[in-house]
C-alpha positions as CSV (number, residue, x, y, z in Angstrom):
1,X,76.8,-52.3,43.4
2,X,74.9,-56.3,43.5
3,X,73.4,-57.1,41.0
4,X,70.0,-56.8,42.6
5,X,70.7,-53.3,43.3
6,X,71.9,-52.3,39.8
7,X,68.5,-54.0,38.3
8,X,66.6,-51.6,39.9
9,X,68.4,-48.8,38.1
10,X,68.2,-50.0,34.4
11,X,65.2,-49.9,31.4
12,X,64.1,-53.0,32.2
13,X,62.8,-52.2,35.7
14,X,61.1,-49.4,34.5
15,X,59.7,-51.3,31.7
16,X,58.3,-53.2,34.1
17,X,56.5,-51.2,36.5
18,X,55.1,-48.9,33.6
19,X,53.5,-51.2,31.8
20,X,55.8,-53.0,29.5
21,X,54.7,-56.2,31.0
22,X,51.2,-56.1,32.7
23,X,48.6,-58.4,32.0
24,X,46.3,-58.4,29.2
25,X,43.5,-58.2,31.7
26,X,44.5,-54.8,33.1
27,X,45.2,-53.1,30.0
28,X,41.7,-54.2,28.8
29,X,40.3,-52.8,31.6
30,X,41.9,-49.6,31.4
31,X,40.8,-49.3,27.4
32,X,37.0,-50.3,29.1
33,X,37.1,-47.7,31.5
34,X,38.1,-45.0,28.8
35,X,35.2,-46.1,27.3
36,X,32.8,-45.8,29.6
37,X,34.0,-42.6,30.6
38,X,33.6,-41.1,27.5
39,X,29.9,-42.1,26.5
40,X,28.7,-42.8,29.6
41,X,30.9,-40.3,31.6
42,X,31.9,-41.4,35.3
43,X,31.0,-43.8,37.3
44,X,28.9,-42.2,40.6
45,X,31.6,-43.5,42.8
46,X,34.2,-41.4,41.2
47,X,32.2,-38.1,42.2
48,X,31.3,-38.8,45.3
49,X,33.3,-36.7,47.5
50,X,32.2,-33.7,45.8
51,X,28.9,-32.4,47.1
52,X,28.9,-29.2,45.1
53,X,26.9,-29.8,42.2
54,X,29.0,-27.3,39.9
55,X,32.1,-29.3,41.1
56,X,30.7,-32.3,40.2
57,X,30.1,-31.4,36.6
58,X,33.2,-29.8,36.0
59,X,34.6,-33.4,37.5
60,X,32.5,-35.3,35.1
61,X,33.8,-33.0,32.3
62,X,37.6,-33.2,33.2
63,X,36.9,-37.0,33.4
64,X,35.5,-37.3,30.1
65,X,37.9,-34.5,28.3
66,X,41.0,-36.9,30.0
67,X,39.3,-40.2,28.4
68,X,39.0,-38.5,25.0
69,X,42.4,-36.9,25.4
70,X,44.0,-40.2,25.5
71,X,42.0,-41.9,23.0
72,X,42.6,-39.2,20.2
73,X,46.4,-39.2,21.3
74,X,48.5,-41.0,18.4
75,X,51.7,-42.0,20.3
76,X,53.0,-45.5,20.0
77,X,55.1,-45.5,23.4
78,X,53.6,-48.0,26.2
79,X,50.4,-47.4,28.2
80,X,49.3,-44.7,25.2
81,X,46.3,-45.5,23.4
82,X,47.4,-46.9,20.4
83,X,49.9,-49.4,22.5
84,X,47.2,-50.5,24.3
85,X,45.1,-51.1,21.4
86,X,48.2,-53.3,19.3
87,X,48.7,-54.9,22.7
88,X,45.1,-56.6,23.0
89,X,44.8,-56.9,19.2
90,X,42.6,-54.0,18.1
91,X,42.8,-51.7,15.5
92,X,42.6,-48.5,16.9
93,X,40.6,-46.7,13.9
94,X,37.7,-49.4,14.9
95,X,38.2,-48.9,18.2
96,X,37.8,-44.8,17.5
97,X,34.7,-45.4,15.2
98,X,33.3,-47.7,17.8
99,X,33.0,-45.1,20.5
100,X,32.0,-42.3,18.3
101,X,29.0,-44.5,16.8
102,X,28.1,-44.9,21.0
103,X,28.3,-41.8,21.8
104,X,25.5,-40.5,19.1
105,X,23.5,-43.4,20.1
């Protein structure tokens, strides 16, 4: 097997197209979107294609459920929540307490 071949079989390839090694600028937008789907549920674009209106609130709901999911979710391995956090510098507590404080607001 060449050696390019073989690289596409070992931990570091799949570290690398799961996340191990994206930019800063994605996983901050990924940790924004959560965000915004939890205290301001999601965006209009998102629901477009469904022009039932009890589909579309059970959307908006499975949307939000999935961004609170995540961001209650305590693993450590990459792309999880806490990861992300550590990997942009935040604490995640703050980041927890920050949402919650938006979303009574």
């Amino acid at each position: 097997m060449s050696i390019a071949r073989s690289f596409y079989n070992t931990a570091v390839y799949t570290e690398h197209y799961l996340g191990m090694r994206w930019p800063v600028a994605i996983w901050r937008s990924v940790l924004e979107q959560a965000i915004k789907d939890i205290v301001e549920g999601p965006a209009a674009y998102e629901l477009r294609d469904c022009p039932d209106l009890r589909e579309k609130e059970k959307l908006q709901l499975e949307i939000r459920a999935a961004a609170e999911h995540w961001v209650e979710d305590d693993g450590e391995e990459p792309r999880r929540f806490r990861w992300v956090c550590l990997q942009l510098g935040l604490d995640p507590s703050a980041v927890r307490r920050s949402i919650e404080e938006r979303k009574t607001t």
